[in-house]
TIPA-646273 format. One record per residue (C-alpha): x, y negated, z negated. Coordinates in nm, 4 decimals. Layout:
<rs>
<r><x>X</x><y>Y</y><z>Z</z></r>
...
</rs>
This chain:
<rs>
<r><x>13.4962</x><y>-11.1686</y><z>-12.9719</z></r>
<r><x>13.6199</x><y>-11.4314</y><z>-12.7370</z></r>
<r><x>13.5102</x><y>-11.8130</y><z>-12.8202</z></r>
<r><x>13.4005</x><y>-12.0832</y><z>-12.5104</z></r>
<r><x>13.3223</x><y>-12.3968</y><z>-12.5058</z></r>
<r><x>12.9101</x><y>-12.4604</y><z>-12.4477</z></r>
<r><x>12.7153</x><y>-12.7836</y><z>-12.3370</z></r>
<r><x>12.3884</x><y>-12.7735</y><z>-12.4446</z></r>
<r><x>12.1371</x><y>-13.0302</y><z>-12.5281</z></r>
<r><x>12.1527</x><y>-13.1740</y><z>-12.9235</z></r>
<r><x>11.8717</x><y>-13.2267</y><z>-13.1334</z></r>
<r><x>11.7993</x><y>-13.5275</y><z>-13.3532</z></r>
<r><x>11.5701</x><y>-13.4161</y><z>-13.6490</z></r>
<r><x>11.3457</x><y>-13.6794</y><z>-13.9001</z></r>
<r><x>11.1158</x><y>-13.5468</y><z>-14.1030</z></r>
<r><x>10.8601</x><y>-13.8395</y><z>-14.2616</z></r>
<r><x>10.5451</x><y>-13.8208</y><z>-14.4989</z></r>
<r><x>10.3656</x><y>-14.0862</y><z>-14.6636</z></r>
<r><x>10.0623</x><y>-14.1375</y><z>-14.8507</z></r>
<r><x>9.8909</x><y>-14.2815</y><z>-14.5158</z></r>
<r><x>9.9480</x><y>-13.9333</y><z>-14.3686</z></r>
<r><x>9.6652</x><y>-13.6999</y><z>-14.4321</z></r>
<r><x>9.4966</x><y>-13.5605</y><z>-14.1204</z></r>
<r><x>9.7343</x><y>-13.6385</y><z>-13.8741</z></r>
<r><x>9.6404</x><y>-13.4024</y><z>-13.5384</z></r>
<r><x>9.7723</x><y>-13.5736</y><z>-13.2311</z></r>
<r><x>10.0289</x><y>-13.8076</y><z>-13.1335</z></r>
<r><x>10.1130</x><y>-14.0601</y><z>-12.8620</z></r>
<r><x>10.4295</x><y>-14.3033</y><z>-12.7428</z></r>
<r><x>10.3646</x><y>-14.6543</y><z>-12.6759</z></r>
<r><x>10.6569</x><y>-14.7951</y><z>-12.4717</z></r>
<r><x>10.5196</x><y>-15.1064</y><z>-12.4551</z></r>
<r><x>10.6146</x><y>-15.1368</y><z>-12.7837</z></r>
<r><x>10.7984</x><y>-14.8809</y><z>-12.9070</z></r>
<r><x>10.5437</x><y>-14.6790</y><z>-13.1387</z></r>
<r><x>10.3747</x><y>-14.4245</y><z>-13.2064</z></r>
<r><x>9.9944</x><y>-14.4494</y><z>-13.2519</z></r>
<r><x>9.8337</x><y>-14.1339</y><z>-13.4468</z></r>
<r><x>9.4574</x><y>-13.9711</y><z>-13.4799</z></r>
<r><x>9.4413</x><y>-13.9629</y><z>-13.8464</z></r>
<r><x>9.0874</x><y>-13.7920</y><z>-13.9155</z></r>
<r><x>8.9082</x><y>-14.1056</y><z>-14.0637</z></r>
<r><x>9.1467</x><y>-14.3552</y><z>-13.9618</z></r>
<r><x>9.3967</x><y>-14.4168</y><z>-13.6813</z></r>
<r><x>9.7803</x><y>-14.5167</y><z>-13.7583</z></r>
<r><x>10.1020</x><y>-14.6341</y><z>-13.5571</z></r>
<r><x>10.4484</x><y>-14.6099</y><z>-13.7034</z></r>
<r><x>10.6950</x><y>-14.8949</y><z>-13.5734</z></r>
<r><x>11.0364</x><y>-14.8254</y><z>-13.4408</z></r>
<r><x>11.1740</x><y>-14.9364</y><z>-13.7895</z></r>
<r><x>10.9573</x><y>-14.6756</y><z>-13.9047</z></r>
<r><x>10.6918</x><y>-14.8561</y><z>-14.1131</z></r>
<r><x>10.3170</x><y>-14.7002</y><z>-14.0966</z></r>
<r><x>10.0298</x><y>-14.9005</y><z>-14.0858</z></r>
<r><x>9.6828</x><y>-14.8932</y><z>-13.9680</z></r>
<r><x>9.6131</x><y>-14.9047</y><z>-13.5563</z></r>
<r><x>9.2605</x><y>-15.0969</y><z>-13.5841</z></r>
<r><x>9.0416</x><y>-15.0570</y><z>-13.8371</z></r>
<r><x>8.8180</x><y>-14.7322</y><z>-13.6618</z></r>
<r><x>8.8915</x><y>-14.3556</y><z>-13.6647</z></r>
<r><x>9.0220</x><y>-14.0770</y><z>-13.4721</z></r>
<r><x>9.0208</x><y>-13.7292</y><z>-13.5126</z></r>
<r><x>9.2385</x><y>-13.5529</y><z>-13.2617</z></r>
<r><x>9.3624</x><y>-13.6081</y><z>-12.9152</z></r>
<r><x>9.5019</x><y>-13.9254</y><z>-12.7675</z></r>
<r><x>9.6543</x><y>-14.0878</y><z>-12.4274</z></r>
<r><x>9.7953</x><y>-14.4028</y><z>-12.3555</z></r>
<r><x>9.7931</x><y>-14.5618</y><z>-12.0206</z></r>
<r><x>9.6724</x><y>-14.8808</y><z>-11.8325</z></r>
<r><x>9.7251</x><y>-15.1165</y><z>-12.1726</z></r>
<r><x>9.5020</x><y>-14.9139</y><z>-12.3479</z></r>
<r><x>9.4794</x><y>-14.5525</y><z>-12.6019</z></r>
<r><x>9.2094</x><y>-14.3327</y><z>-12.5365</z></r>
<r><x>9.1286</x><y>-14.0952</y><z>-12.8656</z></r>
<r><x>8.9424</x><y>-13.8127</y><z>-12.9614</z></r>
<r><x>8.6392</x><y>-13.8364</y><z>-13.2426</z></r>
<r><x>8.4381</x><y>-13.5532</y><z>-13.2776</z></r>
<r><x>8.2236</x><y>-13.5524</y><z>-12.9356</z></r>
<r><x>8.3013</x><y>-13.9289</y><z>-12.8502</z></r>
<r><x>8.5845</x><y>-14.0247</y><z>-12.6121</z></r>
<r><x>8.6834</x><y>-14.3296</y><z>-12.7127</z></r>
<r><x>8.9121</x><y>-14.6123</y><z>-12.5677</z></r>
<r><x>9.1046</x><y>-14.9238</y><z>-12.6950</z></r>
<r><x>9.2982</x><y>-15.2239</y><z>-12.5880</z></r>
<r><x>9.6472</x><y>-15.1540</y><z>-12.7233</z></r>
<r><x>9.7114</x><y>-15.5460</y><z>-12.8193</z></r>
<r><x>9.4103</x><y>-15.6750</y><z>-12.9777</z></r>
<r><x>9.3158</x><y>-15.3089</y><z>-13.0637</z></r>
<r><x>8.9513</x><y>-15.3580</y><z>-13.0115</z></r>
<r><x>8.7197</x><y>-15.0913</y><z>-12.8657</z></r>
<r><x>8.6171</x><y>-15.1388</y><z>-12.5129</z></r>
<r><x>8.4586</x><y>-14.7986</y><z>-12.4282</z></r>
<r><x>8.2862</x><y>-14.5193</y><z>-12.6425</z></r>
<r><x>8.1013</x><y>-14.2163</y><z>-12.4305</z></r>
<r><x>7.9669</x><y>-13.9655</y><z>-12.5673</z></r>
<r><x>8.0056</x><y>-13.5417</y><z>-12.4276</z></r>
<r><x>7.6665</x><y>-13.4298</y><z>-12.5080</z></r>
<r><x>7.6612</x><y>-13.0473</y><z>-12.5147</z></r>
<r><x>8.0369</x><y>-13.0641</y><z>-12.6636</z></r>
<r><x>8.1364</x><y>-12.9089</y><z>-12.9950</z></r>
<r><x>8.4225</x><y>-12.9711</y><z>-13.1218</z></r>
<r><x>8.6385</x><y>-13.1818</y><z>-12.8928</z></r>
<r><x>9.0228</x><y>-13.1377</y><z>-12.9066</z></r>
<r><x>9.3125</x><y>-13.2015</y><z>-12.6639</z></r>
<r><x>9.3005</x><y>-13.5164</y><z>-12.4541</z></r>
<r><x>9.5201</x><y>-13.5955</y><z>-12.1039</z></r>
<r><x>9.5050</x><y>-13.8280</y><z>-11.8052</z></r>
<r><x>9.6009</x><y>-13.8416</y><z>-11.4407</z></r>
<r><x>9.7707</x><y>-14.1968</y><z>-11.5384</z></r>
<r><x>9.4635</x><y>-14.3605</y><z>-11.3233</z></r>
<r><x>9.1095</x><y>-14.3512</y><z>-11.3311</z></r>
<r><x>9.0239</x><y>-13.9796</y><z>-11.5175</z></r>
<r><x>9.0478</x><y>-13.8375</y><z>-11.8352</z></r>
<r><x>9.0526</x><y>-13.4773</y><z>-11.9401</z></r>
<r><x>8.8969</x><y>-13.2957</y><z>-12.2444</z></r>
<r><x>8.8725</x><y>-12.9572</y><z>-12.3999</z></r>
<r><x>8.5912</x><y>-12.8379</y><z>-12.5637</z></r>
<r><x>8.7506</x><y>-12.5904</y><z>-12.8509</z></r>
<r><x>8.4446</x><y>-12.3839</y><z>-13.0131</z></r>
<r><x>8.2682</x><y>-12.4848</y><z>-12.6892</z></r>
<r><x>8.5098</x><y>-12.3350</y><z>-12.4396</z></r>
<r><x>8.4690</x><y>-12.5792</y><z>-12.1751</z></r>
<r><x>8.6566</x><y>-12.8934</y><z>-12.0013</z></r>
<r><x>8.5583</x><y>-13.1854</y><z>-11.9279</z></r>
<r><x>8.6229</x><y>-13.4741</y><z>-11.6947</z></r>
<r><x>8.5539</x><y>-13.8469</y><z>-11.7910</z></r>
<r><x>8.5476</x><y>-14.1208</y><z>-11.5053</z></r>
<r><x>8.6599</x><y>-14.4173</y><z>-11.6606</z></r>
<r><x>8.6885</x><y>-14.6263</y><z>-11.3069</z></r>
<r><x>8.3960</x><y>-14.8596</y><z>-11.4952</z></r>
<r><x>8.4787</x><y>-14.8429</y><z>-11.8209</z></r>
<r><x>8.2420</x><y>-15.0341</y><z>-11.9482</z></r>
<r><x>8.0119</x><y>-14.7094</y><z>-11.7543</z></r>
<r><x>8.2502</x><y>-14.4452</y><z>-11.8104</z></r>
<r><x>8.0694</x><y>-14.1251</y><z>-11.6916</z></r>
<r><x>8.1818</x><y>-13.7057</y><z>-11.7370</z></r>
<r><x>8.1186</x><y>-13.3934</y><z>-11.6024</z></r>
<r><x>8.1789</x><y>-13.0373</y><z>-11.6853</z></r>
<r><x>8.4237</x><y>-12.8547</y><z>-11.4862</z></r>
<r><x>8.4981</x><y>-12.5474</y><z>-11.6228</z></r>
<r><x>8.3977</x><y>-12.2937</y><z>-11.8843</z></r>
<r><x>8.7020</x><y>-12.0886</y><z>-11.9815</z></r>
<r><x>8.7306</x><y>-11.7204</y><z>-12.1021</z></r>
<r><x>8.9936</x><y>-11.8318</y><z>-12.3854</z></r>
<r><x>8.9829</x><y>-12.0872</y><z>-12.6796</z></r>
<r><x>9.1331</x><y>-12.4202</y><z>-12.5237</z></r>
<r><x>9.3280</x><y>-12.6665</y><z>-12.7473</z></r>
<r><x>9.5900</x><y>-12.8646</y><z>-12.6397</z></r>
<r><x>9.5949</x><y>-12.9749</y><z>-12.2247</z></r>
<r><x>9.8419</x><y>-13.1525</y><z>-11.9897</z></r>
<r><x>9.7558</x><y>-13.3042</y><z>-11.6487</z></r>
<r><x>10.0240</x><y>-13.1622</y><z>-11.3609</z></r>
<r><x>10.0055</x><y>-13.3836</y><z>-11.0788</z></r>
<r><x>10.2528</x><y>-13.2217</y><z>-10.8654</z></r>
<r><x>10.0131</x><y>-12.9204</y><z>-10.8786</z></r>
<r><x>9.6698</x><y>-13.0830</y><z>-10.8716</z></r>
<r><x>9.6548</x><y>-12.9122</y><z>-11.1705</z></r>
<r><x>9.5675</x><y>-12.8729</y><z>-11.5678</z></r>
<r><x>9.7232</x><y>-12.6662</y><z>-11.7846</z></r>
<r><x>9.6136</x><y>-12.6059</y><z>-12.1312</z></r>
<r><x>9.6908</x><y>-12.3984</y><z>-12.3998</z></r>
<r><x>9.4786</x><y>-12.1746</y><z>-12.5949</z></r>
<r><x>9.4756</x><y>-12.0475</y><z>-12.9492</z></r>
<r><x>9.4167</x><y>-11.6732</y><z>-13.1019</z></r>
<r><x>9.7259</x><y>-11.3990</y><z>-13.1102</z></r>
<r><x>9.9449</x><y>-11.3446</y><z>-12.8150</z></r>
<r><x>9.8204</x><y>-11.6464</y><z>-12.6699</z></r>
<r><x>9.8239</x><y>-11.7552</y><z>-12.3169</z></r>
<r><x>9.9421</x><y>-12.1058</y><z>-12.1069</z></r>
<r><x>9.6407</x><y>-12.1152</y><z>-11.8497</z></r>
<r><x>9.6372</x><y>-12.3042</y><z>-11.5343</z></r>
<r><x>9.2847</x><y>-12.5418</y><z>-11.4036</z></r>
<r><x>9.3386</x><y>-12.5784</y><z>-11.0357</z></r>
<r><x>9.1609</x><y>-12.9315</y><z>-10.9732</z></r>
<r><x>9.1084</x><y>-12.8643</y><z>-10.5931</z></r>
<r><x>8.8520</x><y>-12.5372</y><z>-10.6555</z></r>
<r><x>8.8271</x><y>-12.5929</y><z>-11.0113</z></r>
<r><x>8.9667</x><y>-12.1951</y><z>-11.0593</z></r>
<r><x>9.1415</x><y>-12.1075</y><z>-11.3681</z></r>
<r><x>9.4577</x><y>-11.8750</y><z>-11.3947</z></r>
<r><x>9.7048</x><y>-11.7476</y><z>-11.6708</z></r>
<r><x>10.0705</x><y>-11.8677</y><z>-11.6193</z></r>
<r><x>10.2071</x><y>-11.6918</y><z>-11.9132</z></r>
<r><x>10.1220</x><y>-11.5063</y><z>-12.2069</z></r>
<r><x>10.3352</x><y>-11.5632</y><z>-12.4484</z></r>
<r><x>10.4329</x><y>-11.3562</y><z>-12.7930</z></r>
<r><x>10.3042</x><y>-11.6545</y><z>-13.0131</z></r>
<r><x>9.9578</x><y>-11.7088</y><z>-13.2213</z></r>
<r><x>9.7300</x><y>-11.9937</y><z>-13.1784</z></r>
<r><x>9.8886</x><y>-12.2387</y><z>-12.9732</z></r>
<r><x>9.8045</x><y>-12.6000</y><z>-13.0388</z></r>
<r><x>10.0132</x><y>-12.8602</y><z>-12.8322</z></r>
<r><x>10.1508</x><y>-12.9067</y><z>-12.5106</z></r>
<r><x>10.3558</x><y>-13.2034</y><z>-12.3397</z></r>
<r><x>10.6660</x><y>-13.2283</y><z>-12.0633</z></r>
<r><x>10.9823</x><y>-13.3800</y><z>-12.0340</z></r>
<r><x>11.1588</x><y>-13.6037</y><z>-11.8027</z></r>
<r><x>11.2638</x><y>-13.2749</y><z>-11.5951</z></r>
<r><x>10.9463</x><y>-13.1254</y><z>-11.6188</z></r>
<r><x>11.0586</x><y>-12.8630</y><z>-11.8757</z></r>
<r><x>10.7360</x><y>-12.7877</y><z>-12.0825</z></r>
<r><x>10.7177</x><y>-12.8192</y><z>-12.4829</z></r>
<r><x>10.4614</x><y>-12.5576</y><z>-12.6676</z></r>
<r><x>10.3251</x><y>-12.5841</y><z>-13.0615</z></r>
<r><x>10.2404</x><y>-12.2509</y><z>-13.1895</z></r>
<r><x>10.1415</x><y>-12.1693</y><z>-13.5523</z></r>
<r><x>10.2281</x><y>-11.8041</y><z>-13.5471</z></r>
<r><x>10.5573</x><y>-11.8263</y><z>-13.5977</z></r>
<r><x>10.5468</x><y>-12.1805</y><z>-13.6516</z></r>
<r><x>10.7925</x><y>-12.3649</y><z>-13.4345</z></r>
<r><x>10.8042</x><y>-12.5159</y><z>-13.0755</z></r>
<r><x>10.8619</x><y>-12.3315</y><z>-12.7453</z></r>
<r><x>11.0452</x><y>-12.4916</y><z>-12.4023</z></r>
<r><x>10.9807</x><y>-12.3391</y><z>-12.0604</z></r>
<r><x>11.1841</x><y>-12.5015</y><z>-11.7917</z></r>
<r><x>10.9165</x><y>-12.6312</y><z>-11.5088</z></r>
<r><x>10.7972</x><y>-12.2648</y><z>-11.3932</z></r>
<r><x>10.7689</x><y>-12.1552</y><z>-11.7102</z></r>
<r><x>11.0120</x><y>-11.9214</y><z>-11.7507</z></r>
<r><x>11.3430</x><y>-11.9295</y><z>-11.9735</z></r>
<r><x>11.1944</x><y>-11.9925</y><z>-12.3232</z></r>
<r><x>11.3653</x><y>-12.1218</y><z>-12.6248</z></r>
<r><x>11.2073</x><y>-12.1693</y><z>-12.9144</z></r>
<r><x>11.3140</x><y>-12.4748</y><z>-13.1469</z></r>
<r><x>11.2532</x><y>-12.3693</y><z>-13.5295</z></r>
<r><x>11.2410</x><y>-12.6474</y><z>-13.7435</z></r>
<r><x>11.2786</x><y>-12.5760</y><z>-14.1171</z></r>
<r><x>10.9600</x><y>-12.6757</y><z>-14.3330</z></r>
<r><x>10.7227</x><y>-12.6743</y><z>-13.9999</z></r>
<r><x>10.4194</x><y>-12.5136</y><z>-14.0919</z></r>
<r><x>10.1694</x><y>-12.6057</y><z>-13.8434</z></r>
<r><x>10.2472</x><y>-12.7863</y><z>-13.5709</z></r>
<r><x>9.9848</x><y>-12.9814</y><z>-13.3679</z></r>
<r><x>9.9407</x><y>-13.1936</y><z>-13.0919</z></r>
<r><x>10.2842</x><y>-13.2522</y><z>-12.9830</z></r>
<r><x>10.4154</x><y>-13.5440</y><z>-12.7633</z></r>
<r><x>10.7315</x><y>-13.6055</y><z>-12.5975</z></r>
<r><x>10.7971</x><y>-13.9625</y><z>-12.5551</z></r>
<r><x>10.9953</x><y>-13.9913</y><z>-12.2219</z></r>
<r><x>11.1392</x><y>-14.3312</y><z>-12.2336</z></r>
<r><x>11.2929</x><y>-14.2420</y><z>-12.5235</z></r>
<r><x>11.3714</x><y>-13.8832</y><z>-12.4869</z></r>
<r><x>11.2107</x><y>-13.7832</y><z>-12.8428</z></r>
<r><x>10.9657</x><y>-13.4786</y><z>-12.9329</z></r>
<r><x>10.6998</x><y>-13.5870</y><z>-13.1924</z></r>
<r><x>10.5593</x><y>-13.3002</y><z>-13.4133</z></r>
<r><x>10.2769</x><y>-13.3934</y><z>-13.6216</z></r>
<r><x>10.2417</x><y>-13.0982</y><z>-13.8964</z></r>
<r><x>10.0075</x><y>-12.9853</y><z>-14.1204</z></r>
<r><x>9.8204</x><y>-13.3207</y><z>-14.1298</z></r>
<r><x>10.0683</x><y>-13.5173</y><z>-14.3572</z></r>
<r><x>10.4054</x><y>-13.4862</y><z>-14.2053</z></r>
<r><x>10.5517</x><y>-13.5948</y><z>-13.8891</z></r>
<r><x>10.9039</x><y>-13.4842</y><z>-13.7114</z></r>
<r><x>11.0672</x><y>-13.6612</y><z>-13.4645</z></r>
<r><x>11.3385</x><y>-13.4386</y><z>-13.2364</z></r>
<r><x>11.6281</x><y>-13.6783</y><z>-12.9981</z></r>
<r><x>11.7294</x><y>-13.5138</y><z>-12.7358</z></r>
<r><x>12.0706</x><y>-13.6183</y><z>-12.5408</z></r>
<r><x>12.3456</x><y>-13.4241</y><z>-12.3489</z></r>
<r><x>12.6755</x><y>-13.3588</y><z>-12.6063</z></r>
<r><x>12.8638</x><y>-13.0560</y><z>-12.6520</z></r>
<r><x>12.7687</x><y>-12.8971</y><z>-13.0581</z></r>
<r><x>13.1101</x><y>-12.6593</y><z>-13.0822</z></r>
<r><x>13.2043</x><y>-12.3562</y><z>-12.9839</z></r>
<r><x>12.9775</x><y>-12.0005</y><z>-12.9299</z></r>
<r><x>13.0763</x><y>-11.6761</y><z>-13.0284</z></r>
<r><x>13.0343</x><y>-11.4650</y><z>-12.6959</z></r>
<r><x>12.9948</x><y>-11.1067</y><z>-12.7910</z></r>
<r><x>12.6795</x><y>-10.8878</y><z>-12.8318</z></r>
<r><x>12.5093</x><y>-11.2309</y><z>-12.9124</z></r>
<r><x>12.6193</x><y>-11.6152</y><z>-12.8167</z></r>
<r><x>12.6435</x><y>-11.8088</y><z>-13.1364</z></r>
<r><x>12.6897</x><y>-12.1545</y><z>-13.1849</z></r>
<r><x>12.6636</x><y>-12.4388</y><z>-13.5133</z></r>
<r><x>12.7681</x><y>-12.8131</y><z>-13.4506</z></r>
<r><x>12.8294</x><y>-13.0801</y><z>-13.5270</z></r>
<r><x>13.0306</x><y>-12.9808</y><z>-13.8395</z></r>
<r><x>13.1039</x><y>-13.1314</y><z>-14.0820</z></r>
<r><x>12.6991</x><y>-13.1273</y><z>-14.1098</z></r>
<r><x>12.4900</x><y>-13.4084</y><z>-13.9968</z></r>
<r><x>12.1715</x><y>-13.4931</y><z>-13.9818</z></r>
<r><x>12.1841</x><y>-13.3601</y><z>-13.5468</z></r>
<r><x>12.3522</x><y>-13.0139</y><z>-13.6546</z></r>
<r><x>12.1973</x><y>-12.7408</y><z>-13.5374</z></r>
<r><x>12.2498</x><y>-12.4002</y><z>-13.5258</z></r>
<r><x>12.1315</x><y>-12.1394</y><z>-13.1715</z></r>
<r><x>12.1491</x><y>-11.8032</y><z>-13.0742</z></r>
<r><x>12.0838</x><y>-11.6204</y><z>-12.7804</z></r>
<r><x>11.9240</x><y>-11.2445</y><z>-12.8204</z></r>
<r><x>11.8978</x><y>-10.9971</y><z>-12.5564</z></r>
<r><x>11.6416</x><y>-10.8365</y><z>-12.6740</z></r>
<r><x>11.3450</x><y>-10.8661</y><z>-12.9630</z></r>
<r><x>11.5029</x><y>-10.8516</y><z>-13.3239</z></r>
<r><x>11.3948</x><y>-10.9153</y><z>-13.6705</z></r>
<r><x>11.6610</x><y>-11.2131</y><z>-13.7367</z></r>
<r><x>11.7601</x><y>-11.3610</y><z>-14.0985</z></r>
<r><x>11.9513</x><y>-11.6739</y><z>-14.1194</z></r>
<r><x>12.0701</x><y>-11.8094</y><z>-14.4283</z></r>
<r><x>12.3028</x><y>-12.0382</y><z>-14.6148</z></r>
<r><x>12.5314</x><y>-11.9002</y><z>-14.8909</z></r>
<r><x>12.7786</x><y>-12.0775</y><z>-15.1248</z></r>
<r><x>13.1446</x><y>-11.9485</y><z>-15.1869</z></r>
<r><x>12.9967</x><y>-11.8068</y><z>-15.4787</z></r>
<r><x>12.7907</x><y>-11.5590</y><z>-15.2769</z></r>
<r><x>12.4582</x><y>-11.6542</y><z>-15.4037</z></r>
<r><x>12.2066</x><y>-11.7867</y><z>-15.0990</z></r>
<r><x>12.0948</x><y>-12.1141</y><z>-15.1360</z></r>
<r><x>11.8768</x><y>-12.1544</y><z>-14.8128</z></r>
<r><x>11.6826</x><y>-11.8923</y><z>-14.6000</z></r>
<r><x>11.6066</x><y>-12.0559</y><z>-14.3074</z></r>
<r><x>11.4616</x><y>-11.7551</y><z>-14.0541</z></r>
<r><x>11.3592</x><y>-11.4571</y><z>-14.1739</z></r>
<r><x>11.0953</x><y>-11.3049</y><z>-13.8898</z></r>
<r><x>11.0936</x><y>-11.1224</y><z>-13.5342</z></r>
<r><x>11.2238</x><y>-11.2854</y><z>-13.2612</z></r>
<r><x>11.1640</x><y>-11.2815</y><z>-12.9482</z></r>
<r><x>11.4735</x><y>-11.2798</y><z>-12.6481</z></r>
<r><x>11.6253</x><y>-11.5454</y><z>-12.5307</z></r>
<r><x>11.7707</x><y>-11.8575</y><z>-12.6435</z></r>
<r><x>11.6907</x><y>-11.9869</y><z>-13.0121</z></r>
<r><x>11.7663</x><y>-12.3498</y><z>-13.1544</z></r>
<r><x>11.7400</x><y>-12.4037</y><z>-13.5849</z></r>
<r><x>11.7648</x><y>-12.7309</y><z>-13.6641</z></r>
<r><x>11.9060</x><y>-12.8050</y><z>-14.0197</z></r>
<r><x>11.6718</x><y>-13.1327</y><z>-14.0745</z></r>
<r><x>11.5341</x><y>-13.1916</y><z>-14.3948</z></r>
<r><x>11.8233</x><y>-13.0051</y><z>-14.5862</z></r>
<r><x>12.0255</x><y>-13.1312</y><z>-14.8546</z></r>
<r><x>12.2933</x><y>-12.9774</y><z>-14.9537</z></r>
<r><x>12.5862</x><y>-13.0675</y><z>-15.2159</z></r>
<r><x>12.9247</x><y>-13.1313</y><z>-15.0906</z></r>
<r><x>13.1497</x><y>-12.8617</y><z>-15.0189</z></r>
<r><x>13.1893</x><y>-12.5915</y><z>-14.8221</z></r>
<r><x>12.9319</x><y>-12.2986</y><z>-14.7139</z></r>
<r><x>12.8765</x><y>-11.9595</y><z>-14.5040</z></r>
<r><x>12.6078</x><y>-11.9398</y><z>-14.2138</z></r>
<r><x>12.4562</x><y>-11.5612</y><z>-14.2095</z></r>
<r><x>12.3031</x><y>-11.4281</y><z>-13.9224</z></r>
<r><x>12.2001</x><y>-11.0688</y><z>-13.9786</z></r>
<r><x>12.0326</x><y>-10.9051</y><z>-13.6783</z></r>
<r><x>11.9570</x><y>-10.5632</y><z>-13.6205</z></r>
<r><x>12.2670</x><y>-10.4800</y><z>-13.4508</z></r>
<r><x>12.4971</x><y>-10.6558</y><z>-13.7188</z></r>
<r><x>12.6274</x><y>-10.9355</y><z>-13.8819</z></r>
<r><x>12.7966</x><y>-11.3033</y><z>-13.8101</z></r>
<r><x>12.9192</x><y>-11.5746</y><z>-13.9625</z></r>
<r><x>13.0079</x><y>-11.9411</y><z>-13.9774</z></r>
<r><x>13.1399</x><y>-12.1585</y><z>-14.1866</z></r>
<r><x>12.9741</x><y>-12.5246</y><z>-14.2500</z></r>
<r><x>13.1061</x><y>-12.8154</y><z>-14.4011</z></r>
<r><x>12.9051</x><y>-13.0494</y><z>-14.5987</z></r>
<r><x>13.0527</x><y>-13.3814</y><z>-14.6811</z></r>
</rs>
């Protein structure tokens, strides 16, 4: 096997829970200054750059939320509600009669929200040009389960995400109001959805629990596992600052940094395999390309021999994969990476200082 030299982009793991955290669904980036505000079933919270939690108002929210304009727009049951981001105040409340159980929230930045309906199967639109007379209308009635949407403006279109197995990324074209499947993908009830500064798109799934990128057409997946995810919701990635938020299973939250830096070298055989940086820090991460679907296991062993972390154990699907070794502790000294694949074994060593 023959070693090169790979530039990729590194991942900057936190993992956070605190007693505040206990229905967190849906998450949003305030640049203006530099938070995150967070549905939090009875309550609604924000979490400072320094990252201290406290209370955003004193109303609730229940699941998805937008921020533009100077103000957050959230999800409560069938209310669409909307706030002034300094003095926090509500300043517009409509309710979707006929709605069930709203879910995922987007904007086109201006004048018009978006929400799905998720035992309801529907979307709808909300005209928030008055908002003190915001007004909505149904535009479609979809075949699938929707959860979590996105507004694409360079398509005039929505795109939303839908739950059950083998779920599928669906397409609402906003000029005939038609609906299409981009993709169906491997994964089970997707939740989240959310793009980056180069329009690569970011997918939650629950089944297996992780995140998916597409670059902008959708094609080229890697999934990012991220050890201890369990059920990833209503994801957001926070452009200005180049950071994936992952609320998860209500009460925790992880925060993923991406910037350009080489991670080491990749093992270029019947499978690329890379681990850096090492010595181990809290950005190491360890990918893998497959060529075709596997059942992987990746684990951590002592010198000893005895395993001391499973980290993957589960088919995978091919293509690029990214584990990130967040949330790990580890004593110092000296330890073997296993990755056992169907078609044989490979190893690493990492460093822990």
């Amino acid at each position: 096997m023959k070693y090169v030299l790979l530039f990729i982009s590194s991942l900057f793991p936190l993992s956070l829970s605190a007693q505040t955290l206990d229905a967190v669904e849906s998450i949003e980036y305030d640049a203006s200054q530099n938070r995150f505000i967070m549905s939090n079933g009875s309550s609604m919270l924000q979490r400072s750059s320094d990252g201290t939690i406290s209370y955003f108002g004193t109303d609730s929210g229940t699941h998805g939320i937008e921020i533009f304009n100077g103000r957050m727009f959230v999800v409560q049951g069938t209310l669409v509600k909307g706030y002034d981001l300094v003095s926090e105040n509500l300043v517009m409340s409509i309710n979707i009669s006929g709605a069930i159980f709203l879910n995922g929230l987007t904007t086109d930045g201006s004048n018009r929200l978006w929400a799905t309906d998720f035992n309801g199967k529907k979307i709808y639109e909300i005209d928030i040009t008055d908002i003190n007379n915001p007004t909505y209308t149904q535009v479609a009635t979809t075949s699938v389960t929707p959860n979590g949407i996105l507004y694409d403006g360079t398509n005039n279109r929505l795109i939303f995400v839908s739950w059950g197995s083998m779920a599928a990324i669906n397409a609402l074209d906003l000029n005939d109001y038609s609906i299409s499947t981009i993709i169906n993908t491997p994964n089970g009830n997707l939740d989240g959805i959310d793009s980056d500064n180069s329009n690569n798109y970011f997918v939650s799934h629950w089944s297996p629990a992780g995140i998916t990128k597409y670059d902008s057409d959708f094609t080229n997946p890697t999934t990012i596992s991220v050890p201890g995810i369990y059920k990833p919701a209503d994801i957001c990635y926070a452009k200005e600052i180049d950071t994936l938020a992952i609320p998860d299973d209500g009460n925790t939250l992880f925060f993923v940094g991406f910037e350009t830096t080489p991670v080491g070298d990749i093992i270029d055989g019947d499978y690329q395999f890379s681990m850096g940086p090492n010595p181990m820090v809290d950005q190491t991460l360890i990918q893998f390309n497959l060529e075709s679907n596997e059942h992987i296991k990746l684990d951590i062993y002592n010198l000893e021999g005895k395993k001391v972390k499973s980290l993957v154990d589960a088919e995978m699907i091919a293509g690029w994969h990214k584990v990130l070794l967040t949330g790990i502790e580890l004593e110092t000294g000296m330890y073997i990476i296993y990755l056992e694949t169907d078609k044989g074994l490979l190893t690493d060593k990492l460093m822990v200082r």
